[in-house]
C-alpha positions in Angstrom: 104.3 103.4 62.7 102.5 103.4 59.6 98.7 103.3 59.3 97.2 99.5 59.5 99.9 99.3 62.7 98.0 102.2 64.2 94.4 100.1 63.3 95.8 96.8 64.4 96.5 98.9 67.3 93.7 100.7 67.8 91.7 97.1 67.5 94.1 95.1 69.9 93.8 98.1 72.4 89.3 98.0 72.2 89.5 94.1 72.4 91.6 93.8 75.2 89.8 96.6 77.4 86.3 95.3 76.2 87.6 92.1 77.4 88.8 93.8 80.7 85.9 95.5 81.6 83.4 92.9 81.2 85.7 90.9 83.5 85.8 93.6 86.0 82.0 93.7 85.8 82.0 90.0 86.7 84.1 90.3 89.5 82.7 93.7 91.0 78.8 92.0 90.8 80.9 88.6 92.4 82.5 90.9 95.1 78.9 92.7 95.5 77.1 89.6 95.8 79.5 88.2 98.6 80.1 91.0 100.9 76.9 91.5 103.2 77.4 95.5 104.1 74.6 97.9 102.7 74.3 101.2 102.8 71.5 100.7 105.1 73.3 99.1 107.9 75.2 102.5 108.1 72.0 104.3 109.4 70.9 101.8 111.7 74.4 100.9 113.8 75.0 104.1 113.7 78.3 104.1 112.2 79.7 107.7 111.0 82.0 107.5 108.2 83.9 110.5 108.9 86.3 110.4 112.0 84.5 112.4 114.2 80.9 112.7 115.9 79.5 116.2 116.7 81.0 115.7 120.1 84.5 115.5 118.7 84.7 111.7 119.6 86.2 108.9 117.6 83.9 107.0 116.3 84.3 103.8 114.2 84.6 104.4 110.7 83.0 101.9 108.8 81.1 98.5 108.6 83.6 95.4 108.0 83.4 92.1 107.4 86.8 91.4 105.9 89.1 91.4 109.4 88.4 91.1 112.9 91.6 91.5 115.8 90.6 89.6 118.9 92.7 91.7 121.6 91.0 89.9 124.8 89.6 86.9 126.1 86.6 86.4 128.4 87.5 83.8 130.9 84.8 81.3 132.7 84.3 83.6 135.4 82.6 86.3 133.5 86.7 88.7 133.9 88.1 89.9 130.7 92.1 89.3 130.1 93.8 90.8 127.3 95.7 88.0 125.0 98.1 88.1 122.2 96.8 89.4 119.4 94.8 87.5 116.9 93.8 88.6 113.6 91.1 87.7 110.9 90.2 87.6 107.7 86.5 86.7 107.0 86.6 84.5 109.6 89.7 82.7 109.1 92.8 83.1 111.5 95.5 84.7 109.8 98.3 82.3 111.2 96.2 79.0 109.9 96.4 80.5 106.3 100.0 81.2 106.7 100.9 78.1 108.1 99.3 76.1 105.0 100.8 78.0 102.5 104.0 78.0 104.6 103.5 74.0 104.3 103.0 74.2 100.9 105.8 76.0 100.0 104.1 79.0 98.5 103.3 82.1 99.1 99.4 82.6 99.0 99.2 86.2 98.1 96.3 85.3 95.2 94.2 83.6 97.7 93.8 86.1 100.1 93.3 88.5 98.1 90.4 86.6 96.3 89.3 86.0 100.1 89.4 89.7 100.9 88.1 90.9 97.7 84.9 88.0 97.4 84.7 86.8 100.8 85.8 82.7 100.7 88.5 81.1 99.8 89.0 80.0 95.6 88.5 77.2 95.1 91.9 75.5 92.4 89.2 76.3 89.3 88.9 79.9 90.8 92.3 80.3 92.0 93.2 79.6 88.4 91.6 82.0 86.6 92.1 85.0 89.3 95.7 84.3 88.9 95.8 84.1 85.4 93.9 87.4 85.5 96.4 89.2 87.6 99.1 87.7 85.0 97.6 89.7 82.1 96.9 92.5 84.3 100.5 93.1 84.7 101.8 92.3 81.5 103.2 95.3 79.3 101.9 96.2 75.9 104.0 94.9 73.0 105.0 98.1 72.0 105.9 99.6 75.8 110.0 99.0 75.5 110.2 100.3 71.9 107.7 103.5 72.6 108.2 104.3 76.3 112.1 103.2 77.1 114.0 103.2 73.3 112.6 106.2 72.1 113.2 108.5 75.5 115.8 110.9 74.8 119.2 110.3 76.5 118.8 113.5 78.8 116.0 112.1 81.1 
């Protein structure tokens, strides 16, 4: 690799993680903006974040708003029955998202993440852009085959 290779390199490389960072910026203050858990609330449910108290009993290790498992329901008369399982995320039932990517013939994995990660659904705008995000994310340099595979020596 001669010289203005290494340059061109050297100025692809800044670009592209200038370019990552300011978008990780956005989406961290996006994320932080969404998500309703301070540090405060910590202090005054009394959460521990270790998982122990001084008493050696569990304790519940964090504040969440992303899932919720419903394990039982209370029926009219005031008795509680366990049920089959029901799980969460931010409020929507796990088998309804499922079920309309199922009937959409795709399957969904960039919208729940989005909905974990910033606490609502993308909208196709948003979906758009956080998908072609994740695209360059896991795109290889130009240079990975030649540097990293074709120049390995045979032995390893």
């Amino acid at each position: 690799m001669d010289l203005s290779e290494v340059t061109q390199r050297k100025e692809y490389d800044m670009t592209y993680t200038q370019k990552t960072m300011e978008h990780l910026r956005r989406l961290a203050a996006l994320s932080d903006k969404r998500n309703g858990i301070t540090s405060e609330m910590y202090t005054e449910h009394a959460v521990f974040r270790g998982l122990r108290d001084m008493a050696g009993n569990g304790v519940v290790t964090g504040l969440t708003e992303i899932s919720t498992i419903k394990a039982k329901k209370k029926a009219p008369d005031g008795t509680v029955h366990t049920c089959p399982g029901e799980l969460y995320y931010r409020g929507y039932n796990i088998c309804d998202l499922v079920g309309g990517f199922s009937t959409e013939n795709r399957f969904g994995f960039e919208e729940i993440a989005y909905l974990l990660l910033f606490s609502e659904l993308p909208d196709k705008k948003e979906l758009h852009r956080f998908e072609k995000m994740l695209a360059e994310f896991r795109s290889l340099p130009k240079s990975f085959v030649r540097d990293m595979i074709m120049k390995t020596p045979g032995g390893m």
